[in-house]
C-alpha positions as CSV (number, residue, x, y, z in Angstrom):
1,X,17.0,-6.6,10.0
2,X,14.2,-4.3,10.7
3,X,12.4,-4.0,14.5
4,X,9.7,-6.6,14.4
5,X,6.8,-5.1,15.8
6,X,3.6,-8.0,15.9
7,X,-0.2,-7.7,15.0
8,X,-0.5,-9.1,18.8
9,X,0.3,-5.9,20.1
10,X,3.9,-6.5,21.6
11,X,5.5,-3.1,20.7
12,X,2.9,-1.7,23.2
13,X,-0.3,-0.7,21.1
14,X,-2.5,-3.7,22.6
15,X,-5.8,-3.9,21.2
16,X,-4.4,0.0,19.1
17,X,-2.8,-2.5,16.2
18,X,-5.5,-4.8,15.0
19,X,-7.8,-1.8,15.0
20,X,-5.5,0.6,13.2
21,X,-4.8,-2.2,10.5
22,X,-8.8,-2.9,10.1
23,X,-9.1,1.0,9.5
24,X,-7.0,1.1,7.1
25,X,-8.4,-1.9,5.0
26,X,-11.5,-0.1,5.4
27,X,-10.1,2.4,3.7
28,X,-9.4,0.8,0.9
29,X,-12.8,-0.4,0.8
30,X,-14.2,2.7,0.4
31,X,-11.1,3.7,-2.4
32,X,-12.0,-0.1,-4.5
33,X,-16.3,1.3,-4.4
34,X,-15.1,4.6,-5.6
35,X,-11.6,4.0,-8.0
36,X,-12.8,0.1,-9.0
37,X,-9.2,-0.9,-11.0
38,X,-7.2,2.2,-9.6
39,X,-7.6,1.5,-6.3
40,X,-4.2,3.1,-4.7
41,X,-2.3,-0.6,-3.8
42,X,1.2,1.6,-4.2
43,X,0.1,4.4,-2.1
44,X,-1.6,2.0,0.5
45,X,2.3,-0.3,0.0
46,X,4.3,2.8,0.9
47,X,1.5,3.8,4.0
48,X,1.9,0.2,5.3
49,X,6.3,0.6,4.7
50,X,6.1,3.6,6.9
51,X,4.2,3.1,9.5
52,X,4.7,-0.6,10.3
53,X,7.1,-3.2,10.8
54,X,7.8,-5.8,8.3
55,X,5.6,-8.1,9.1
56,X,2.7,-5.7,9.7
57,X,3.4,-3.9,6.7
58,X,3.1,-6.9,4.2
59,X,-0.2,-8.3,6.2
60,X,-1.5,-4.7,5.6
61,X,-1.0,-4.8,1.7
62,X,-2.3,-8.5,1.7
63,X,-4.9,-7.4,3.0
64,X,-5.7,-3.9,1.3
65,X,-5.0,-6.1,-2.4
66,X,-7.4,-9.2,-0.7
67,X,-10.3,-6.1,-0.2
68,X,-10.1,-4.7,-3.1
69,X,-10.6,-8.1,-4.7
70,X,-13.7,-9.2,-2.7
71,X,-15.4,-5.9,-3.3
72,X,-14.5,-6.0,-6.9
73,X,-15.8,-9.4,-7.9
74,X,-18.2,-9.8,-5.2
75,X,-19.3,-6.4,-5.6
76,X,-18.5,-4.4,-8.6
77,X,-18.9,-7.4,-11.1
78,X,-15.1,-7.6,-12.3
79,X,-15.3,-10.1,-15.0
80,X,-14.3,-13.8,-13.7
81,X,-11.8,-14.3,-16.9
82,X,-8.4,-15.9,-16.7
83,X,-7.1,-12.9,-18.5
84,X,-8.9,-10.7,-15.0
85,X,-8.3,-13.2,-12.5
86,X,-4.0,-13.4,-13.5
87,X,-4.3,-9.1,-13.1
88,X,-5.5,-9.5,-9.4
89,X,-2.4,-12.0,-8.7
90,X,0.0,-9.3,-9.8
91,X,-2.0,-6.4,-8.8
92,X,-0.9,-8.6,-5.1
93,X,2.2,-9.2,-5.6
94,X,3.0,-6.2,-7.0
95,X,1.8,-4.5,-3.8
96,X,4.0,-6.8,-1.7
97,X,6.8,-6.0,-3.4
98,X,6.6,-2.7,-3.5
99,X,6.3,-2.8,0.3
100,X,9.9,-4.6,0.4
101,X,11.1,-1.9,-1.9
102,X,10.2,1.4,0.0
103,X,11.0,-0.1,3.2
104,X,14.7,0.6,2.8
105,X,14.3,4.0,1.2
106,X,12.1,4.8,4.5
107,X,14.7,3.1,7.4
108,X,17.2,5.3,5.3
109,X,15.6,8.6,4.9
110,X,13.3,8.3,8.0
111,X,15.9,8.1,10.2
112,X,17.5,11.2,8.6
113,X,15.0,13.5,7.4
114,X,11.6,12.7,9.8
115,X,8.2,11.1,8.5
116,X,7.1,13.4,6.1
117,X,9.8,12.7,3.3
118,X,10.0,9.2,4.4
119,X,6.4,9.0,3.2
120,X,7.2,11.0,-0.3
121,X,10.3,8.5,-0.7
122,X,8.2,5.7,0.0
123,X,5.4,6.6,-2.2
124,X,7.7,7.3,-5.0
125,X,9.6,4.1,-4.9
126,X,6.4,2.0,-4.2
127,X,4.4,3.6,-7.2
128,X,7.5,3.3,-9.8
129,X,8.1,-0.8,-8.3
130,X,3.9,-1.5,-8.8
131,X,3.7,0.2,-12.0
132,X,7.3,-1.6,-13.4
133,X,5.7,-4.9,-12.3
134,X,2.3,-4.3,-14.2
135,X,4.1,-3.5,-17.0
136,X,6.0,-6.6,-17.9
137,X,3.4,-8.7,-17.7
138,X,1.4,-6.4,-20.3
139,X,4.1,-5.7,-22.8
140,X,4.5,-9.9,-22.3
141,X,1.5,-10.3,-23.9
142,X,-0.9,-10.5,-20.9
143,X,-4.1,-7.9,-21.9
144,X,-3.7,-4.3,-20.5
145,X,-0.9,-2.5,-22.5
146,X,-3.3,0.6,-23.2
147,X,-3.4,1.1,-19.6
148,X,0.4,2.7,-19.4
149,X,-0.7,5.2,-22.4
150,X,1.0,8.4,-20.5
151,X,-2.4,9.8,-20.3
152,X,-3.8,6.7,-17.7
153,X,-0.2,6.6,-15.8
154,X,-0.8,10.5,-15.5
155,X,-3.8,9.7,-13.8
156,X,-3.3,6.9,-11.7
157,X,-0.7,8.7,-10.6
158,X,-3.0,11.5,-9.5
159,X,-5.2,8.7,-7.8
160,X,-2.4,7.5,-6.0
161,X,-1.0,10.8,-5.1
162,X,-4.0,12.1,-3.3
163,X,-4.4,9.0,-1.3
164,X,-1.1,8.8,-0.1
165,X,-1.3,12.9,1.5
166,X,-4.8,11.1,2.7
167,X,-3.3,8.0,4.2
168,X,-0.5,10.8,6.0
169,X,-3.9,12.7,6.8
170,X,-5.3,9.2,8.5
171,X,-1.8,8.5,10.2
172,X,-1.6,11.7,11.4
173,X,-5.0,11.6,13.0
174,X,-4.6,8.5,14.4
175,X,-1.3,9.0,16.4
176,X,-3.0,11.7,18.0
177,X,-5.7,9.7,18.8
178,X,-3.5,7.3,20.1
179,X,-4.3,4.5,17.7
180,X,-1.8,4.6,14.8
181,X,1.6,2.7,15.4
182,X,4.8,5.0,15.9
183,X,6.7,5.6,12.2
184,X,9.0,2.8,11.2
185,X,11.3,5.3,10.5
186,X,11.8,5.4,14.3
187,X,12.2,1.8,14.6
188,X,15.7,0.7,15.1
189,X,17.9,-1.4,13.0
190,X,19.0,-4.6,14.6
């Protein structure tokens, strides 16, 4: 079992938490406004795996995925279709999963190798998970299947890519402003 660490502040952060998670689902904010469909949900999923507890982390990609969809249909006209509205279900629980999936890539690594590679190895395994779980669901017969044409992955990969060494930009910054939560990778196993 991973350290629990709370969004009340119990590990020691206080008020820190709550604000750090509200920054980051700013961010994504300002990724859905600019990306609209490729918002970066695995890159945010591996972010949240590092750098919080369980709990935290999950709340964190609930809450990136939630974002993304209120801007989108409230702001960015995404088409209120069955076909649109069954996308933005997995799109969420795609980025939960993908959460659960790096977390024990990053307790493994992290502990071993420090923050930076726990962030590669968490990106990596969070971007292949999200991407798997899109996939079925289109080859299944839901609409989309042009969107894994190597050209789009390529790409969404890029998107991704960049904002994950952004999100390790952001953490970065905000541990030295004394903000950002310590790495999970630090957190002990109980």
């Amino acid at each position: 079992m991973y350290d629990q660490m709370t969004i009340t502040g119990t590990d020691g952060t206080g008020w820190r938490k709550p604000l750090w998670l509200v920054l980051l689902v700013a961010a994504s904010v300002a990724f859905t406004l600019g990306f609209a469909c490729a918002t970066p949900l695995p890159a945010f999923a591996a972010a949240a795996a590092v750098t919080l507890g369980r709990r935290d982390a999950l709340l964190l990609a609930g809450g990136v995925w939630l974002a993304n969809q209120v801007v989108g249909y409230g702001v960015l006209a995404y088409p209120v279709t069955a076909d649109s509205l069954a996308w933005g279900v997995i799109m969420g629980v795609a980025s939960l999963i993908a959460v659960e999936a790096a977390r024990p890539v990053v307790a493994w690594l992290g502990t071993r190798l420090g923050t930076a590679p726990g962030f590669v190895a968490a990106f990596a395994v969070a971007f292949v998970v999200y991407e798997a779980l899109l996939y079925v669901p289109a080859v299944a017969g839901l609409s989309g299947i042009g969107e894994f044409e190597p050209a789009v992955v390529i790409l969404i990969f890029k998107i991704n890519a960049a904002a994950m060494a952004g999100l390790w930009a952001i953490d970065r910054l905000g541990r030295v402003a004394g903000i950002a939560p310590a790495p999970v990778a630090k957190a002990r196993l109980a």
